[in-house]
C-alpha positions in Angstrom: 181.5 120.1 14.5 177.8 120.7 14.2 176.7 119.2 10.7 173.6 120.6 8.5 170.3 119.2 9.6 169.9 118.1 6.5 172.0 115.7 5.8 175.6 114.1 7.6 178.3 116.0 4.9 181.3 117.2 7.1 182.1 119.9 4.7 178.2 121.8 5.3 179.2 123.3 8.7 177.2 125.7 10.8 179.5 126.9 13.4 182.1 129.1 11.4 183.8 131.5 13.8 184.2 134.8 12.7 188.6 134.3 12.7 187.6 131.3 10.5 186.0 133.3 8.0 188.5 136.1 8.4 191.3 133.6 7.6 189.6 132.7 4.3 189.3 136.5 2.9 193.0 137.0 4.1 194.0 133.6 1.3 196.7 134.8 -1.4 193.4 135.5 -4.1 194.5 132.5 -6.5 194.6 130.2 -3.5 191.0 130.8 -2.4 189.9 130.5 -5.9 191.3 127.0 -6.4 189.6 126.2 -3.1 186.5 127.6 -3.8 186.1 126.4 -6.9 187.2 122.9 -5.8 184.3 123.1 -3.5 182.2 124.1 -6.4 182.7 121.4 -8.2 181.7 118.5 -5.5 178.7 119.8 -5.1 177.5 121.3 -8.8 177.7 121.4 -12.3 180.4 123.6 -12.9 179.3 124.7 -16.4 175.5 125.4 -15.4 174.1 128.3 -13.9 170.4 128.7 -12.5 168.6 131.4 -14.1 165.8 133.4 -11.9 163.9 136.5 -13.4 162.5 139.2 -11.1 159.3 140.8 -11.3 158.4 144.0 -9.4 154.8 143.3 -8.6 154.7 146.2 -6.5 156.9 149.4 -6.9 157.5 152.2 -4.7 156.1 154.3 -1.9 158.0 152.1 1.1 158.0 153.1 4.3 161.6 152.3 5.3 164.8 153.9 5.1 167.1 151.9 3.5 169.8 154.0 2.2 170.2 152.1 -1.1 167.0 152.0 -1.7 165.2 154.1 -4.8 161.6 153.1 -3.3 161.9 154.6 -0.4 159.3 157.1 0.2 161.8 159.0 2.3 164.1 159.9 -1.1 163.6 161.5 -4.6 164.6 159.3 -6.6 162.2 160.1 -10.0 160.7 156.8 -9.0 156.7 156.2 -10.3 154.7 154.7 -7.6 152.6 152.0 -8.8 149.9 149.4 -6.9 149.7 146.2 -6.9 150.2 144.2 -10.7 147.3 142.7 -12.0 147.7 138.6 -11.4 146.8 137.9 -15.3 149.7 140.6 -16.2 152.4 138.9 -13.5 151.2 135.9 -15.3 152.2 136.6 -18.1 155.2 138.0 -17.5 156.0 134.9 -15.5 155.5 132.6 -19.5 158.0 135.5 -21.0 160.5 134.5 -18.5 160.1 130.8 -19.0 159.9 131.0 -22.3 163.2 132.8 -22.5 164.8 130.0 -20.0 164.6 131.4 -16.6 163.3 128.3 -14.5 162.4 130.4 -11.1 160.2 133.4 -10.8 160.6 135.7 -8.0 158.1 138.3 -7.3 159.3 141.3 -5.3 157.1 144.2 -3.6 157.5 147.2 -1.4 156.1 146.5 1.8 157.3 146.6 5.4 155.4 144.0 5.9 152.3 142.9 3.9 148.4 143.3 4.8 146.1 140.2 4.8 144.0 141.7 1.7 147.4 142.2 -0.4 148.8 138.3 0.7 145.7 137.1 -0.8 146.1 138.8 -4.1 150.1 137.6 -3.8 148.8 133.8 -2.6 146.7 133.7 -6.3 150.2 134.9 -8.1 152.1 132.2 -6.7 149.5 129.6 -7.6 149.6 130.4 -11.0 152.8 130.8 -11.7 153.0 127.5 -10.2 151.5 126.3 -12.4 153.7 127.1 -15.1 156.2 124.8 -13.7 158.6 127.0 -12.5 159.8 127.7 -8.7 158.2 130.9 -7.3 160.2 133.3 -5.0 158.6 136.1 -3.2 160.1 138.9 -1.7 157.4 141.4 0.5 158.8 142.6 3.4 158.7 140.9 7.2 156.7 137.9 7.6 154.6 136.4 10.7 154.9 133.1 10.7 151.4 132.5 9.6 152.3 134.8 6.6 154.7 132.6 5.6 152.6 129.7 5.9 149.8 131.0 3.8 152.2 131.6 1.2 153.8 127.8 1.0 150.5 126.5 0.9 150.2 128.3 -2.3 153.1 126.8 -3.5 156.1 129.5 -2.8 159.4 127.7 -2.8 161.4 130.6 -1.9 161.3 133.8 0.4 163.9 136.5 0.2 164.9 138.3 3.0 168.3 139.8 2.9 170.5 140.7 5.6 172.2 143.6 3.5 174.9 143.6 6.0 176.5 143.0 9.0 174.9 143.6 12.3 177.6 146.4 13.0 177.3 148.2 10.1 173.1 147.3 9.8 172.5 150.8 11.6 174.3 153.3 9.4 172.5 151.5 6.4 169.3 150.8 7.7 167.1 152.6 11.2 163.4 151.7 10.0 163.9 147.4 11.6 166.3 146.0 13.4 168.4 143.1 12.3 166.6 140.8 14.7 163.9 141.8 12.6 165.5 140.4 10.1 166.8 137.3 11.4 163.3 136.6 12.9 161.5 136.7 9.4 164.0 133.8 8.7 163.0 132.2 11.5 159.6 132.3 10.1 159.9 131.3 7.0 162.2 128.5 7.9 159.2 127.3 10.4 157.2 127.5 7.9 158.6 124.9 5.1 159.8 127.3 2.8 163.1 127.8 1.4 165.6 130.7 2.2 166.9 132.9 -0.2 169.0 135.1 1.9 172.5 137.2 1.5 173.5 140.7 1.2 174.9 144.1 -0.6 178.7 144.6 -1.0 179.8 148.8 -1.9 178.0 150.0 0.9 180.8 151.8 2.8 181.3 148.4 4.9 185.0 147.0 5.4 186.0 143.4 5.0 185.3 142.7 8.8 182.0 143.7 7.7 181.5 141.1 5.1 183.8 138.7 7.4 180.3 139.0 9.6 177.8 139.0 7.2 179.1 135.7 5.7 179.6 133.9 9.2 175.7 134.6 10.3 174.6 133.4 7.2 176.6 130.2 7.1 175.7 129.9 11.4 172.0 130.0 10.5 170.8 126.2 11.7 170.4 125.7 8.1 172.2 127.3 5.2 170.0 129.5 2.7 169.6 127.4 -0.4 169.9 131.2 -2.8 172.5 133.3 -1.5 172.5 136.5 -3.5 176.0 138.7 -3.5 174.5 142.1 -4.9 177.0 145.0 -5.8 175.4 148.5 -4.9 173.4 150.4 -7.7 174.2 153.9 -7.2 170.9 155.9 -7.3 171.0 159.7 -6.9 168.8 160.9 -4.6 169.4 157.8 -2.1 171.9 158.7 0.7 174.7 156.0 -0.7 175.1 157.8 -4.0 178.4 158.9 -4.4 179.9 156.1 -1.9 183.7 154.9 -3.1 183.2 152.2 -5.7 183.2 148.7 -4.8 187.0 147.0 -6.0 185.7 143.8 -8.3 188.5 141.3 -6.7 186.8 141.8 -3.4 183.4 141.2 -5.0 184.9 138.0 -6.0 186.7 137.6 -2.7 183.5 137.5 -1.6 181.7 134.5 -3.8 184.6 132.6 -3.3 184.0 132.7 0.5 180.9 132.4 0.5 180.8 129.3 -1.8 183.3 127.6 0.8 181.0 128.6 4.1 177.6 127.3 2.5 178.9 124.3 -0.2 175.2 123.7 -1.4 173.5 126.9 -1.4 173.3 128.7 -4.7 175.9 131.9 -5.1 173.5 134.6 -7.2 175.4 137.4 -8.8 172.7 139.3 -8.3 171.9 143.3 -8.7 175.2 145.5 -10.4 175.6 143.0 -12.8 175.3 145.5 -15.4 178.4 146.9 -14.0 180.7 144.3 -14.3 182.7 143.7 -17.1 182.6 140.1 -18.3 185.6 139.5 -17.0 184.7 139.5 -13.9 181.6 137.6 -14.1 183.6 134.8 -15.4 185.5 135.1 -11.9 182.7 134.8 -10.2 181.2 131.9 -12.1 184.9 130.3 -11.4 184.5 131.5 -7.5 181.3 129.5 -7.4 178.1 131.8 -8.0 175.9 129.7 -10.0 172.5 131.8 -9.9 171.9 134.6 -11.9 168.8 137.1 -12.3 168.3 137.2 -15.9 166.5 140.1 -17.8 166.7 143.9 -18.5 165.5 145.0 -15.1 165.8 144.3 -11.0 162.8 145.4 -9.8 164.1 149.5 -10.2 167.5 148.9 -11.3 169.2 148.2 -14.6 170.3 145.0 -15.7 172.8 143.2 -18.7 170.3 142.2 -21.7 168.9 138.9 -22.3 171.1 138.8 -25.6 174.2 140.0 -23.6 173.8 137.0 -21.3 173.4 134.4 -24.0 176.8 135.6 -25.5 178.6 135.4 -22.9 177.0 131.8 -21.6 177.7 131.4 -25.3 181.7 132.4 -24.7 181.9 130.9 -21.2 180.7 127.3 -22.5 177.9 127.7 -19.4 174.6 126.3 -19.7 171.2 127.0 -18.1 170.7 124.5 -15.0 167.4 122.6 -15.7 164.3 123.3 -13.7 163.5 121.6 -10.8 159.4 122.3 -11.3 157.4 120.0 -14.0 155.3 122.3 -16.4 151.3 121.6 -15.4 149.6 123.7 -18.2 151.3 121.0 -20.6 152.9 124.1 -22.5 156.1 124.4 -21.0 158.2 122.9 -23.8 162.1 123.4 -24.3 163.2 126.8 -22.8 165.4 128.7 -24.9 169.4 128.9 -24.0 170.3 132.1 -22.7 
């Protein structure tokens, strides 16, 4: 058995086979929930969830075609184009955040890949909302590895790059990169120092084998991402996956659950469709093991559940914000609300 770089831990594997995984999703549903949630419980706080906010710094007019995608220049979508934030305006939106307890900021733009003059306006963003204490995720497109550099010496933590899928079903979603593309961004950032925050979109017209896949590469990585966001599809009209058969929640869940058991210490987001989930099954999922949320009206184009909305059902659940990792520097940080 091939154990974590990291650290010795039996249980944080890296060489899941794909009939492994397969066996999981096929566990009678309350069976892999008391396993999953065992699991869960070794390794977190069961009754604390990590709370990110997303900031779209940069919105619209991409080059690339993926099919879920509103800011795609390809589709109308109604989408407004707009250039790069100003770094006093991310700024400040970073201090709303914090103030109303989200401990990690993530900044997200549409770029393929971005240009040197752009990096440098992104690197001064990440230094200052470093400085507010919290952890800083960026998401911007493919990476070189000296991209990736830059950005953790200005203090990134994080990089998203998601696989969406799996590498069978990456075509029919995606024609614009390749999912070596993908996987070599990853690379990248891992060489880099920075932290992975990596996972995929369920409703996309894949089948189980599909998320069977898309689990097992992200759990055979040499390390496991420490985020792992599980997004539902947002339906968008005028994007080619409009109209696609509605995603069944128990497989959503199915799908935390697994992936909580592949990758032990990573943190499970329930990330984008959030809004259209019932709280029902958001409790599922924080009993299947996701423990991040993105927390806030909006995902970068895309609706999500109010910050009051949260709170109550935190408030119902008994679930508390997990503490930041980050130490305010501005010496204004204070106590974050409760969501």
């Amino acid at each position: 058995m091939q154990l974590s770089a990291k650290n010795a831990d039996p249980q944080v594997r890296t060489d899941w086979s794909e009939a492994e995984v397969q066996a999981l999703f096929e566990l009678p549903f309350n069976d892999l929930l008391f396993r999953a949630h065992s699991v869960h419980r070794q390794y977190f706080q069961p009754n604390e969830v990590q709370v990110s906010t997303l900031c779209s710094i940069k919105t619209g007019a991409c080059p690339e075609d993926c099919a879920y995608c509103p800011q795609s220049v390809r589709y109308d979508t109604g989408l407004d184009n707009e250039a790069l934030l100003a770094i006093d305006d991310v700024v400040e939106q970073a201090r709303r955040a914090r103030a109303n307890g989200a401990t990690r900021f993530c900044m997200g733009a549409a770029y393929r890949s971005p240009k040197q003059k752009q990096l440098e306006v992104i690197k001064e963003m990440v230094r200052r909302v470093s400085e507010l204490g919290m952890e800083t995720c960026a998401t911007l497109g493919m990476l070189s590895e000296d991209q990736a550099k830059q950005l953790r010496q200005a203090g990134l933590d994080y990089y998203n790059h998601n696989l969406d899928t799996s590498e069978r079903f990456y075509e029919e979603i995606i024609t614009t990169r390749t999912y070596k593309d993908r996987l070599d961004t990853l690379q990248n950032v891992r060489q880099a120092g920075l932290k992975v925050c990596c996972g995929g979109i369920l409703g996309m017209g894949e089948d189980t084998a599909d998320r069977v896949q898309l689990l097992q590469t992200l759990a055979s990585l040499s390390e496991h991402p420490e985020s792992v966001p599980i997004n539902q599809l947002v339906q968008v009209p005028g994007t080619p996956l409009h109209g696609v058969a509605a995603l069944d929640p128990l497989e959503l869940i199915r799908t935390i659950a697994v992936a909580r058991i592949l990758m032990p210490r990573s943190h499970v987001r329930l990330s984008a469709g959030r809004s259209d989930m019932s709280d029902e099954t958001q409790a599922l999922a924080f009993f299947a093991g996701a423990n991040s949320i993105f927390y806030g009206d909006r995902l970068l184009t895309t609706d999500n559940p109010e910050q009051d909305e949260d709170r109550a059902l935190f408030d119902r659940l008994g679930i508390r914000p997990a503490p930041a990792s980050h130490q305010a520097t501005e010496g204004e940080a204070g106590a974050h609300a409760s969501p």
